[in-house]
ZALUM-123383 format. One record per residue: residue number from 1; residue in one letter; x, y, z of N, C-alpha, C in turn. Coordinates in steps of 0.05 Angstrom, whole numbers, plus 32768, in hexadecimal, padded with zeros to 4 digits. Each point is the difference from the previous one (the first is absolute). Example, Ala and Ser with C-alpha at 12.3 -4.5 7.8 and 13.67 -1.06 7.14 Angstrom:
> 1; A; 8108; 7F8E; 809C; 7FEE; 8018; 8000; 8012; 8018; 8000
> 2; S; 7FF9; 8015; 7FF2; 8010; 8018; 8001; 7FF1; 8016; 800E
This chain:
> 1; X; 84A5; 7982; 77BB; 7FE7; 8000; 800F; 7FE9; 7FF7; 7FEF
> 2; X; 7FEA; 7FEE; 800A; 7FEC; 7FFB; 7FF7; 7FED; 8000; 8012
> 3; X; 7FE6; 800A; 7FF0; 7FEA; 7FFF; 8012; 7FE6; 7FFE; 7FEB
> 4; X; 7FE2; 7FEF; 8015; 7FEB; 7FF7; 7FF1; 7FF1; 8013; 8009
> 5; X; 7FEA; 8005; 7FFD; 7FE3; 800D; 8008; 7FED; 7FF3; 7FFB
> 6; X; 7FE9; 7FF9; 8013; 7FE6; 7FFE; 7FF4; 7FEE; 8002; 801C
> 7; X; 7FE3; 8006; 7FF2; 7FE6; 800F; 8005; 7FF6; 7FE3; 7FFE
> 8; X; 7FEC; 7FFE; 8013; 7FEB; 7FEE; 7FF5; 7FE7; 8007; 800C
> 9; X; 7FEE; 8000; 7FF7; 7FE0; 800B; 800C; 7FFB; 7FDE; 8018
> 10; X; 8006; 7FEF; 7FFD; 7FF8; 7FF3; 8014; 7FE9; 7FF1; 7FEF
> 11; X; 7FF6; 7FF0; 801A; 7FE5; 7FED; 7FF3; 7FE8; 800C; 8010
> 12; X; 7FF2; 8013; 8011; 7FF1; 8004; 800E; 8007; 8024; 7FFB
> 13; X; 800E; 8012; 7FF6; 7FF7; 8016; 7FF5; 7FFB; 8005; 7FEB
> 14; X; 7FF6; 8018; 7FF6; 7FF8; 8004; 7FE3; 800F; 8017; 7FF7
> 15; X; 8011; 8010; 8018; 8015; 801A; 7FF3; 8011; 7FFB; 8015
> 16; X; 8017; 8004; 7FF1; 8017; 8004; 8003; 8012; 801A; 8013
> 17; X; 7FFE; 7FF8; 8019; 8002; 801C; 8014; 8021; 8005; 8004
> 18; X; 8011; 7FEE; 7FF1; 801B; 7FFA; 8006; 8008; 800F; 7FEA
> 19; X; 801D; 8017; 7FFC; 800E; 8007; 7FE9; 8024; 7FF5; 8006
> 20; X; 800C; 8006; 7FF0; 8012; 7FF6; 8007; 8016; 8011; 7FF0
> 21; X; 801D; 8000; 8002; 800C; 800D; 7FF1; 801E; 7FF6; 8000
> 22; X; 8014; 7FF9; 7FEC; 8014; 8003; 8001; 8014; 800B; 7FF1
> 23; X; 8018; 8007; 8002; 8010; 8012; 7FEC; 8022; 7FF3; 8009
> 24; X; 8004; 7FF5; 7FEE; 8020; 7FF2; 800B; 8011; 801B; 7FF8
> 25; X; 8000; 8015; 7FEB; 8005; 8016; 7FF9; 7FFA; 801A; 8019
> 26; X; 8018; 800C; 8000; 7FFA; 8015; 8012; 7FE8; 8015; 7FFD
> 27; X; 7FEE; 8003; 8019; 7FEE; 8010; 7FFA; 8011; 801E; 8013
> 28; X; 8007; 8014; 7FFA; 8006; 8016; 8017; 8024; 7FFB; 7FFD
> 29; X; 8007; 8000; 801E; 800D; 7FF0; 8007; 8001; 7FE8; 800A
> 30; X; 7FEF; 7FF6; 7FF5; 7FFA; 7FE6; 800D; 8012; 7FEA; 7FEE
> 31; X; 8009; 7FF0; 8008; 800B; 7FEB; 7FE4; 7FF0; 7FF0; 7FF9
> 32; X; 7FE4; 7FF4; 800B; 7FE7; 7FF1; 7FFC; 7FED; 8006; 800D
> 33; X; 7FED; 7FFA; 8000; 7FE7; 8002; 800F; 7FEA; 7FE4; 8000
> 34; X; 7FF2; 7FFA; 8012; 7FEF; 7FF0; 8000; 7FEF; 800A; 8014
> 35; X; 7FE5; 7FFB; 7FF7; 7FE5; 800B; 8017; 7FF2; 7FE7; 8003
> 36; X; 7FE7; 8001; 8013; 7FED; 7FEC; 8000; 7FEF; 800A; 800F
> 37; X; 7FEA; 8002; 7FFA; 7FE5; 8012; 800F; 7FE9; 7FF3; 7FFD
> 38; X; 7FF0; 7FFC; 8014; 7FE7; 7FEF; 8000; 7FE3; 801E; 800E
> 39; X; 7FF5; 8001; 7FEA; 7FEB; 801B; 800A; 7FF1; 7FF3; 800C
> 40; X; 7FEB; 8016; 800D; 7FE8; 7FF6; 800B; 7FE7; 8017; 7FFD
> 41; X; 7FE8; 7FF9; 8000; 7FEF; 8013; 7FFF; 7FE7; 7FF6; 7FEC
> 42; X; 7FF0; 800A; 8003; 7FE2; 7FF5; 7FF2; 8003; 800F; 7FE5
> 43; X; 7FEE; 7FEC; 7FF1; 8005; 800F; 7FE3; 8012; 7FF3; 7FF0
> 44; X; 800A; 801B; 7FF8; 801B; 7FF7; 7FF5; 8017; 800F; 800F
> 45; X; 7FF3; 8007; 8012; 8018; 8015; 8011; 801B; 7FF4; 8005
> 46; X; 7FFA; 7FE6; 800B; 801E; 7FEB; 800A; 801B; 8007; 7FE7
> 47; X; 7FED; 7FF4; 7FEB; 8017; 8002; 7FE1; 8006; 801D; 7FF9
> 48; X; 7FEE; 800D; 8004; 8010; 8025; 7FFC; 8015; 8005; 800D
> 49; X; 7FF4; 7FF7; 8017; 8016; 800D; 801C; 801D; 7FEC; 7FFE
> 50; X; 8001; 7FE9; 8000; 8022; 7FEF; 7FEF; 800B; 8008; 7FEE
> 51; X; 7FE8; 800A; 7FE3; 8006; 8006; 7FEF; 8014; 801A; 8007
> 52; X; 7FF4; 8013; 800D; 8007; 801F; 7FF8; 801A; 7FFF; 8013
> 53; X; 7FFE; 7FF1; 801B; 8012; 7FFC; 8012; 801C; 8002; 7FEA
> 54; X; 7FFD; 7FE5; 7FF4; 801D; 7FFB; 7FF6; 800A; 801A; 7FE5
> 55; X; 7FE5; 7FFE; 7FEE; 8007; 8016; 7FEE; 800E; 8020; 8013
> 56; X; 7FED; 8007; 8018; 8017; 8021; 8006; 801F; 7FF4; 8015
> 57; X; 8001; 7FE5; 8004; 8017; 7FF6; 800E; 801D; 8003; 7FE8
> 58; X; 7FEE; 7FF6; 7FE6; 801B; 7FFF; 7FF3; 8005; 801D; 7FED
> 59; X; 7FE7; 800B; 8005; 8006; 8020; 7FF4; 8011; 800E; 8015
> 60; X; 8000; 7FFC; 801B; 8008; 800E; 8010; 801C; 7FF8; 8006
> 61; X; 8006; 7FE8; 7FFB; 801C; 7FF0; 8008; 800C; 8008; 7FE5
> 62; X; 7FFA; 8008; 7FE7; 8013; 800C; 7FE1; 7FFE; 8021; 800E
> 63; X; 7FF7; 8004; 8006; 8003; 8022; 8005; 8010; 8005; 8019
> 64; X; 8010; 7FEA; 8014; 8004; 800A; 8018; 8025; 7FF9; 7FFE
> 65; X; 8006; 801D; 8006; 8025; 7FFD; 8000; 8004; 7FFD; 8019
> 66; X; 8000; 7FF5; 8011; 7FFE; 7FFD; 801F; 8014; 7FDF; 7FFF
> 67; X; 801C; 8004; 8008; 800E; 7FEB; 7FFF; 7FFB; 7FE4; 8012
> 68; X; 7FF1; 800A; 8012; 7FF5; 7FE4; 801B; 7FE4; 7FF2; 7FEC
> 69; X; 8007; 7FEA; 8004; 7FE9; 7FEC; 7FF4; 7FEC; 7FFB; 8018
> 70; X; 8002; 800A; 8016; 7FE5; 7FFB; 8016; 7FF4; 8012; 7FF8
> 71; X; 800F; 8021; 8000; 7FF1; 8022; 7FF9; 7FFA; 7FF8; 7FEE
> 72; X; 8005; 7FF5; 7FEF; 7FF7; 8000; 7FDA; 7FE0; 7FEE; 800C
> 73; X; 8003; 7FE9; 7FFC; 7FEC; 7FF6; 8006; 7FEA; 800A; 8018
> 74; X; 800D; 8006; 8018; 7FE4; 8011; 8013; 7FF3; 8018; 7FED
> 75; X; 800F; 800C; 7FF2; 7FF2; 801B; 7FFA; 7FE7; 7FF5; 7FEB
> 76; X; 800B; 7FF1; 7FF3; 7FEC; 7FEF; 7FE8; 7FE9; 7FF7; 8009
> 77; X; 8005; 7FF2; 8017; 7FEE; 7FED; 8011; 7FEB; 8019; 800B
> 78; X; 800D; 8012; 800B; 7FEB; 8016; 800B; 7FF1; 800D; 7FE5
> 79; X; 800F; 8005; 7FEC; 7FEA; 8019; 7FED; 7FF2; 7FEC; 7FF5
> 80; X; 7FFC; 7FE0; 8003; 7FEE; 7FF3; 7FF9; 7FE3; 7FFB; 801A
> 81; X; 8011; 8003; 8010; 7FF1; 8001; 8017; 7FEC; 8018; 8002
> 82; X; 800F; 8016; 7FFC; 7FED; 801C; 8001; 7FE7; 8002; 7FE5
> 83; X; 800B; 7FF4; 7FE5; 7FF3; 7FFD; 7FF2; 7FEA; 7FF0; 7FFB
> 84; X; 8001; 7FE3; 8006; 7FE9; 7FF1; 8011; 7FEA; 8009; 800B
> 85; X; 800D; 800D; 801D; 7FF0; 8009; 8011; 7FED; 801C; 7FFA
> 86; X; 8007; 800C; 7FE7; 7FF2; 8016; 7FF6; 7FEC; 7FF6; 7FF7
> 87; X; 8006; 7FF6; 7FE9; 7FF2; 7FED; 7FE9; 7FE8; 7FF6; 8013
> 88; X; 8003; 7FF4; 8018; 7FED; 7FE6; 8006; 7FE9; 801C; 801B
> 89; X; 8017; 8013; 8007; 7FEC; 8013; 800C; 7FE7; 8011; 7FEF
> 90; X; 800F; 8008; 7FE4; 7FE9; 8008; 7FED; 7FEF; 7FF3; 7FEE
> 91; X; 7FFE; 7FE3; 8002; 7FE6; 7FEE; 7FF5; 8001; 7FF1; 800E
> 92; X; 7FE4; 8000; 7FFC; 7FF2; 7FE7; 8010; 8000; 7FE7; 7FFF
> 93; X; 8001; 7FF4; 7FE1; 8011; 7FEF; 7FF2; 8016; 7FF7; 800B
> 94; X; 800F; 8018; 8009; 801A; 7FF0; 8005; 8005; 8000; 8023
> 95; X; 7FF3; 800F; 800C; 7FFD; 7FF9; 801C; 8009; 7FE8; 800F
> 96; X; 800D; 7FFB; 8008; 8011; 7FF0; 8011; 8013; 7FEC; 7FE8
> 97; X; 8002; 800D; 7FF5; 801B; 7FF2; 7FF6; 8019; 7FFA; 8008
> 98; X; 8015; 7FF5; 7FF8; 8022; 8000; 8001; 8006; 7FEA; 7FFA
> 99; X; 8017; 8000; 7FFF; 8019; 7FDC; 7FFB; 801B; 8002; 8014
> 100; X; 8000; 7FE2; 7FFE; 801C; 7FF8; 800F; 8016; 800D; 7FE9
> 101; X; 8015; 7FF5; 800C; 800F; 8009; 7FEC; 8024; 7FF7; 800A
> 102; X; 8009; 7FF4; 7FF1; 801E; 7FEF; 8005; 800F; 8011; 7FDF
> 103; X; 8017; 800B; 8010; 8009; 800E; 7FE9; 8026; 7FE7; 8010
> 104; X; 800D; 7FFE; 7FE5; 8017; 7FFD; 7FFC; 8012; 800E; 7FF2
> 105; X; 801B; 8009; 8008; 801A; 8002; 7FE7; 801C; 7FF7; 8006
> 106; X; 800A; 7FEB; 7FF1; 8018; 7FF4; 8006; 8015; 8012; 7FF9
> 107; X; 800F; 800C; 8011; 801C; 800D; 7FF8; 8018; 7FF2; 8001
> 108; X; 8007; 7FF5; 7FF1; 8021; 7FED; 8000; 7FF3; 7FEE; 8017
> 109; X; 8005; 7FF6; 801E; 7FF5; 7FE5; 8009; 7FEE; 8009; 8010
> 110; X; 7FF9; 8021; 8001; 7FEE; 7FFA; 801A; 7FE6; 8005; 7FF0
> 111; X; 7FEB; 7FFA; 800E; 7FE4; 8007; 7FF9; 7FF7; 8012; 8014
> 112; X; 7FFA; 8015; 7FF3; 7FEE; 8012; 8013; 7FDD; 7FF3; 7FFA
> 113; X; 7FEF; 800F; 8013; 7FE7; 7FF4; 8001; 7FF1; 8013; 8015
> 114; X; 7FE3; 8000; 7FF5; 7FE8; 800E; 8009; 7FEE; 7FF6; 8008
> 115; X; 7FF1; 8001; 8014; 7FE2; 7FF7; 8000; 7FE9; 800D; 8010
> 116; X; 7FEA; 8001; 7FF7; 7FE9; 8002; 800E; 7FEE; 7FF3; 7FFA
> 117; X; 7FF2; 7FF0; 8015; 7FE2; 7FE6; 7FFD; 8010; 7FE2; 8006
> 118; X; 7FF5; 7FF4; 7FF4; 800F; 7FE3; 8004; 8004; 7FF1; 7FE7
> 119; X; 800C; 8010; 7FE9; 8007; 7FF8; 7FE9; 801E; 7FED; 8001
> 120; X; 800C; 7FF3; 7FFC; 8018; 7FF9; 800F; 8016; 7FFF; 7FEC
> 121; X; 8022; 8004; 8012; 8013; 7FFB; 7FEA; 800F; 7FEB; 800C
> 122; X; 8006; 7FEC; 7FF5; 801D; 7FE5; 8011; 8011; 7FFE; 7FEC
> 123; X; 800C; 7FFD; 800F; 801E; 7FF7; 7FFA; 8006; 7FE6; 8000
> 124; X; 8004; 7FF1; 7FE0; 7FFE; 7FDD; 800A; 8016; 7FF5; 7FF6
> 125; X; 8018; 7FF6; 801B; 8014; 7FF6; 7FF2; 7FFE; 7FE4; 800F
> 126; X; 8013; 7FF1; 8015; 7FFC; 7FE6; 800B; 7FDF; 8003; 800F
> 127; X; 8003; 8017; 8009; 7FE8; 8000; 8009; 7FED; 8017; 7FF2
> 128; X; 7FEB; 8004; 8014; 7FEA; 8017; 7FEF; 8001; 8014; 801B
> 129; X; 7FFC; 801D; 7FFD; 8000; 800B; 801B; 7FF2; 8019; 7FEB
> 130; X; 7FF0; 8004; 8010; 7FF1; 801A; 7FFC; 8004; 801D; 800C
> 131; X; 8009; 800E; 7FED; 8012; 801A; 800B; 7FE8; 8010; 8009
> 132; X; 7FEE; 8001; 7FF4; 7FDC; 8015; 8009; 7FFE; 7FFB; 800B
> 133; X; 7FF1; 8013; 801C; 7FEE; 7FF0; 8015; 7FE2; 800A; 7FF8
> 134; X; 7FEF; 7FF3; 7FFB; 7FDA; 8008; 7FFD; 7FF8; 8018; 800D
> 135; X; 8000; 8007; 7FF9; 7FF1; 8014; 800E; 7FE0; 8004; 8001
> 136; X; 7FF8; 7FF0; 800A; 7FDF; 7FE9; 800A; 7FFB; 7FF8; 8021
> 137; X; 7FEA; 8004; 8001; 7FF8; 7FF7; 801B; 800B; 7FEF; 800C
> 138; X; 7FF8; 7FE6; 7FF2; 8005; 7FE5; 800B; 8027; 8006; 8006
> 139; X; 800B; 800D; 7FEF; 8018; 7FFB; 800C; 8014; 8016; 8010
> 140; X; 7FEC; 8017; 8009; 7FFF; 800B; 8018; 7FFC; 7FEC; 8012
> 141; X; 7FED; 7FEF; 8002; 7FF1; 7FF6; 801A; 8018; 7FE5; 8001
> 142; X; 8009; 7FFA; 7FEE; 801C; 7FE3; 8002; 8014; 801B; 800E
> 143; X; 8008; 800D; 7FF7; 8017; 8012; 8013; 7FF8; 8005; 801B
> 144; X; 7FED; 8006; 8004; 7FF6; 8001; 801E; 7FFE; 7FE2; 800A
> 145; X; 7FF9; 7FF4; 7FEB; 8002; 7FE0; 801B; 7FDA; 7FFF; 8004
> 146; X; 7FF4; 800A; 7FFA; 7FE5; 7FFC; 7FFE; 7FF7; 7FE8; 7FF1
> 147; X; 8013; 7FF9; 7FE4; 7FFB; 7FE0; 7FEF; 801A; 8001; 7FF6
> 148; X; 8003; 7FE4; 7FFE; 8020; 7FF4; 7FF0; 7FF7; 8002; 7FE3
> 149; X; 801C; 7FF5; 7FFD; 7FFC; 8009; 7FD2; 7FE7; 7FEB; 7FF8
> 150; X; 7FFF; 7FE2; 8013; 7FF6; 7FF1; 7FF6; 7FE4; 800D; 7FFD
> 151; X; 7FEA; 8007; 801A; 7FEB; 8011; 7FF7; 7FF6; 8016; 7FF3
> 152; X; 801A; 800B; 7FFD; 7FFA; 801B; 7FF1; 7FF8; 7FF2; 7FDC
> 153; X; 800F; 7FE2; 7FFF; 7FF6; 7FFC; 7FE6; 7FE4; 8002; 7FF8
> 154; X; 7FF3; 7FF9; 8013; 7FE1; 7FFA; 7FF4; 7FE8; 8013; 8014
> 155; X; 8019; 8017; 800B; 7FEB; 800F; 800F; 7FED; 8010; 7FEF
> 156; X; 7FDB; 8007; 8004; 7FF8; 800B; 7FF7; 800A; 801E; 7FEC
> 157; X; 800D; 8010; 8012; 8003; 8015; 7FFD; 801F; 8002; 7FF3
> 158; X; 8005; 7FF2; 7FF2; 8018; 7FF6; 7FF8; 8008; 8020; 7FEC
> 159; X; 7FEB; 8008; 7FF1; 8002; 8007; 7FE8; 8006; 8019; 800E
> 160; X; 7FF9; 8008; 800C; 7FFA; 801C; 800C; 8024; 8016; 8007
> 161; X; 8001; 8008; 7FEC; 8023; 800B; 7FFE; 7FEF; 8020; 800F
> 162; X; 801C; 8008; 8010; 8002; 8015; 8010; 8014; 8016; 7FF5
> 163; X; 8003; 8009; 7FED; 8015; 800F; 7FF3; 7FF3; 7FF9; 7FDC
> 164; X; 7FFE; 8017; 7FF6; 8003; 7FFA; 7FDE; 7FFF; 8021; 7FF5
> 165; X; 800B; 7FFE; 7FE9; 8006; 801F; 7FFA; 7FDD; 7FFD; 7FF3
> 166; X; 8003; 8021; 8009; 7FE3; 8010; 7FF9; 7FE8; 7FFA; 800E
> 167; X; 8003; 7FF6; 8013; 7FEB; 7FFC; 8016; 8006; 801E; 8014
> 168; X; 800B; 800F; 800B; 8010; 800F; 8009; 8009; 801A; 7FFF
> 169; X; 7FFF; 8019; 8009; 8012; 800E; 7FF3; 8024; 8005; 8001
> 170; X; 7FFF; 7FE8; 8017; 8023; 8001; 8000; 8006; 7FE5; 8002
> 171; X; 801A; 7FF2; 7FF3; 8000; 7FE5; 7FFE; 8021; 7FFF; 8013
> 172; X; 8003; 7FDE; 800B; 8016; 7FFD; 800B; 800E; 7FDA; 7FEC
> 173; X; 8005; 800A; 7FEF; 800F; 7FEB; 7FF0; 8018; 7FF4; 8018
> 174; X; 7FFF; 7FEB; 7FF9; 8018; 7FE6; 8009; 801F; 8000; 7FEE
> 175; X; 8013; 8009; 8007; 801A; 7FF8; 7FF6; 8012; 7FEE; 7FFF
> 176; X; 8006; 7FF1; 7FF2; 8018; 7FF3; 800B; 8011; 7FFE; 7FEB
> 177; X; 8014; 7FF1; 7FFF; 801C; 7FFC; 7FF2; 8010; 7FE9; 8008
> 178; X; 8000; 7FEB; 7FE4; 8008; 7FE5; 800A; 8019; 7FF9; 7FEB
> 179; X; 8011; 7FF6; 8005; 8019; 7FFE; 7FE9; 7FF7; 7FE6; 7FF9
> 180; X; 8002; 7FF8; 7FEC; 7FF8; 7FE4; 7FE8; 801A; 8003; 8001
> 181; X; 8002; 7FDC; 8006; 8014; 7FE9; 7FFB; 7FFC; 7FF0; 7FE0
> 182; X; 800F; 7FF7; 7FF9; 8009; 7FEE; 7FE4; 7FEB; 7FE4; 8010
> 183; X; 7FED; 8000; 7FE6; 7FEF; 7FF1; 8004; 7FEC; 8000; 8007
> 184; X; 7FF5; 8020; 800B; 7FEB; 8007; 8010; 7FEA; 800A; 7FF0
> 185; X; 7FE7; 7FF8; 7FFD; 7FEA; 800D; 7FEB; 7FF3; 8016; 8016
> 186; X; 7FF7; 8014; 7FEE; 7FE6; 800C; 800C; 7FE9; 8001; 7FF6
> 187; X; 7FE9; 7FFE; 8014; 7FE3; 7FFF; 7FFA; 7FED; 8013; 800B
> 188; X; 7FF3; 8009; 7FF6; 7FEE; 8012; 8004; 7FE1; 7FF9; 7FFB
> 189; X; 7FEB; 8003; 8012; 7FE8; 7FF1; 7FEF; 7FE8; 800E; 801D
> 190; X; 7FED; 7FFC; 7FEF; 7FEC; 8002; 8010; 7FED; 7FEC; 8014
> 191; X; 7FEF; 8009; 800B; 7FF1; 7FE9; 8018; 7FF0; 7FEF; 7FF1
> 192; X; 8005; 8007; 7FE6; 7FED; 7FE1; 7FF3; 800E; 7FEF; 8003
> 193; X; 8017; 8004; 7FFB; 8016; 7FED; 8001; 8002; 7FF1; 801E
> 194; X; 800A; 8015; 800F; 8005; 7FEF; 8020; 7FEF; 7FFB; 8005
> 195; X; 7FE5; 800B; 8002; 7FEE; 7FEE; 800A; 7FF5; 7FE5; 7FF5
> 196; X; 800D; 7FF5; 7FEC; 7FF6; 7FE5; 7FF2; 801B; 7FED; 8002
> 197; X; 8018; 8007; 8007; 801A; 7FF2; 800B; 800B; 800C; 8009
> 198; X; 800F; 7FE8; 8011; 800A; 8008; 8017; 801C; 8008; 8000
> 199; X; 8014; 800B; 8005; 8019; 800B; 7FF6; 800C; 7FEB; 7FFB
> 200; X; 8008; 7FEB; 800B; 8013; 7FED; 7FFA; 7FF0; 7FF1; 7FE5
> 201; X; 7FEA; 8002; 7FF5; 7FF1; 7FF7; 7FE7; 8015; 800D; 7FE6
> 202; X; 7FFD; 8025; 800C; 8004; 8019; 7FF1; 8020; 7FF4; 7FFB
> 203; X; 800C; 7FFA; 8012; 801C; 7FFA; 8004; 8009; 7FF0; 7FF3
> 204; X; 7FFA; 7FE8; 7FFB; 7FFE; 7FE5; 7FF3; 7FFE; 8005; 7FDB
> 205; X; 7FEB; 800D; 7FFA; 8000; 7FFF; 7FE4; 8013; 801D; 7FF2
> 206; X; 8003; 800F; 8013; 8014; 8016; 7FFC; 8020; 7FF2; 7FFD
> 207; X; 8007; 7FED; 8014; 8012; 7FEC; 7FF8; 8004; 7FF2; 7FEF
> 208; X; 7FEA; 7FFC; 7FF9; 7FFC; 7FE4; 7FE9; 8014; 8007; 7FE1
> 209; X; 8006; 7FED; 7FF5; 8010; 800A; 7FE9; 7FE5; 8004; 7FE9
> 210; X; 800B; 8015; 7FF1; 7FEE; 800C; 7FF0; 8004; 801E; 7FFE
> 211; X; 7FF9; 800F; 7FE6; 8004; 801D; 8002; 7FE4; 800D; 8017
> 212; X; 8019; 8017; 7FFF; 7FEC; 8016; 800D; 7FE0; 7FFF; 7FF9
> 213; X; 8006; 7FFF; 7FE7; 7FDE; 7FFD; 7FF7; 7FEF; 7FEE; 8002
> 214; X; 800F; 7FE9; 8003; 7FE9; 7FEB; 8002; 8005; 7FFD; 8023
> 215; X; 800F; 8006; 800A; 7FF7; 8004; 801F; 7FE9; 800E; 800A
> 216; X; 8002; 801B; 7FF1; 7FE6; 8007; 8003; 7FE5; 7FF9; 7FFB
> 217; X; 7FFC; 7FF3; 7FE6; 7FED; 7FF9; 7FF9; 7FFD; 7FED; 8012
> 218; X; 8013; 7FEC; 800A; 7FF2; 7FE6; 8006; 7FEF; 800D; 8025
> 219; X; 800E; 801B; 800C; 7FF5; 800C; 8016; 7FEA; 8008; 7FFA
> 220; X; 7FFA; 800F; 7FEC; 7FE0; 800B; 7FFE; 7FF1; 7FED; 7FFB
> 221; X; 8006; 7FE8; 7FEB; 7FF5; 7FE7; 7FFB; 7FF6; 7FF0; 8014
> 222; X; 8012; 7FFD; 801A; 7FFF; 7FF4; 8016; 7FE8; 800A; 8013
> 223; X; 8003; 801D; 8001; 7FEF; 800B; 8015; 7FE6; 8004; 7FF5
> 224; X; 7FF5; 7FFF; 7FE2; 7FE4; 7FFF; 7FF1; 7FF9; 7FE1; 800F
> 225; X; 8016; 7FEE; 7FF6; 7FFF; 7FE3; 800E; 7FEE; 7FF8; 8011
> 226; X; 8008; 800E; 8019; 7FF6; 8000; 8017; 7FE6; 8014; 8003
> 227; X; 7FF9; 800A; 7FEF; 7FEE; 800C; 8005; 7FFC; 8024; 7FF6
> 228; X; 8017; 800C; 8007; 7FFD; 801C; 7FED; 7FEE; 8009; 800B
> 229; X; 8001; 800A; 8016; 7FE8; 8014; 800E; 800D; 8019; 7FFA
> 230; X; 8015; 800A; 7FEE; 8003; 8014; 8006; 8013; 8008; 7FE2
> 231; X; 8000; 8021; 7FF5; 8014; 7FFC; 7FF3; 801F; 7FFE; 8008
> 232; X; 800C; 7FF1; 7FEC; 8018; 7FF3; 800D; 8013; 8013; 7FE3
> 233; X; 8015; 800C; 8019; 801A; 800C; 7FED; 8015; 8002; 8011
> 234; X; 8012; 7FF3; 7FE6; 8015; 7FF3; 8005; 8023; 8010; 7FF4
> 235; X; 8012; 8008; 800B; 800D; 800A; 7FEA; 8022; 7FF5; 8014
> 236; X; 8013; 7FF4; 7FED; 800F; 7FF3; 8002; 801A; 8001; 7FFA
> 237; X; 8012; 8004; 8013; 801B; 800B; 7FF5; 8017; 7FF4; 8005
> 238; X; 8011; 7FFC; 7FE9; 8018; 7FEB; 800A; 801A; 8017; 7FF8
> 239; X; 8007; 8007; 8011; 8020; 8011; 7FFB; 8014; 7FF9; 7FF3
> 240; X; 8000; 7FE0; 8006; 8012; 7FF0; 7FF5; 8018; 800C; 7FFA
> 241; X; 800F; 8008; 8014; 801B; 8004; 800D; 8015; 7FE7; 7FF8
């Protein structure tokens, strides 16, 4: 197994609201781990709240003998959630805080996976297919048939996610579980990223020959490229089965 990481502040912020985490080493029972969290909040609240997110996720995922990798991960996902939502109820400072949050762990071929916000995870082998669904306005209003994917690209309210831990006092995380095929990468990254290319872009240089690492780079590279409205994090995994 190999895998890259990287953070980038972007060209149009000045802090870094994205943390990120990976562990190819078992954390718990986990045999790896990988996170990706994009905060939000005035201040510095956004970067606390990713930050701390991932720090009590992986304190809580080493302390938990609970053999199901969904229980392992929901319970994590919640005492970060409860903890958040304290934190941001007792200062003012931190008042409306939280983060998305895309958690992975590969067990022999399958990948389990988490989400809340519209942080995203795909799966890119002939093709790219995105196992997250957003959890954002705009793509409530494409499931109802109110706008197609094409307008949800550049709809105003694009940004506007409907689900993130610590906004809340009770959270409803996204599960799924996908078996990786021989040849299949996984990616994990935030809306700096998708919002500056388009999947089959993401798809294309994830293909491209080159290591893990300079795949990544050349993605964060790409999306400052175009502009970098946002911080962009990226984290990249080849099973190589």
């Amino acid at each position: 197994m190999t895998v890259f990481s990287l953070s980038d502040v972007g060209q149009k912020r000045t802090i870094n609201q994205d943390f990120i985490y990976t562990s190819i080493t078992s954390i718990g029972l986990l045999p790896n781990l990988f996170l990706v969290a994009d905060g939000m909040g005035g201040h510095k609240a956004g970067d606390f709240a990713s930050r701390k997110t991932v720090e009590i996720m992986v304190e809580e995922i080493e302390g938990n003998s609970k053999e199901s990798p969904v229980v392992v991960l929901r319970e994590a996902i919640e005492k970060a959630n409860d903890a958040i939502y304290r934190l941001a109820s007792q200062d003012e400072d931190m008042e409306g805080m939280g983060t998305t949050l895309v958690a992975a762990s590969l067990i022999g071929d399958r990948l389990q996976v988490a989400n809340v916000g519209d942080s995203r995870l795909y799966v890119i082998g002939e093709e790219i297919t995105q196992i997250t669904v957003d959890h954002s306005l705009v793509e409530e209003m494409v499931r109802v048939g109110t706008i197609d994917k094409e307008m949800a690209k550049s709809h105003p309210r694009k940004n506007i996610i409907t689900r993130a831990v610590g906004v809340m006092p009770t959270i409803q995380p996204d599960f799924f579980t996908v078996t990786i095929k021989k040849g299949e990468q996984v990616l994990l990254c935030t809306d700096g990223l998708t919002n500056m290319l388009e999947d089959e872009e993401i798809s294309k240089i994830v293909k491209s020959r080159g290591t893990v690492e300079e795949k990544v780079k050349t993605l964060v590279a790409e999306a400052n490229r175009r502009g970098g409205k946002d911080n962009i994090s990226v984290v990249l995994l080849d099973p190589a089965f």
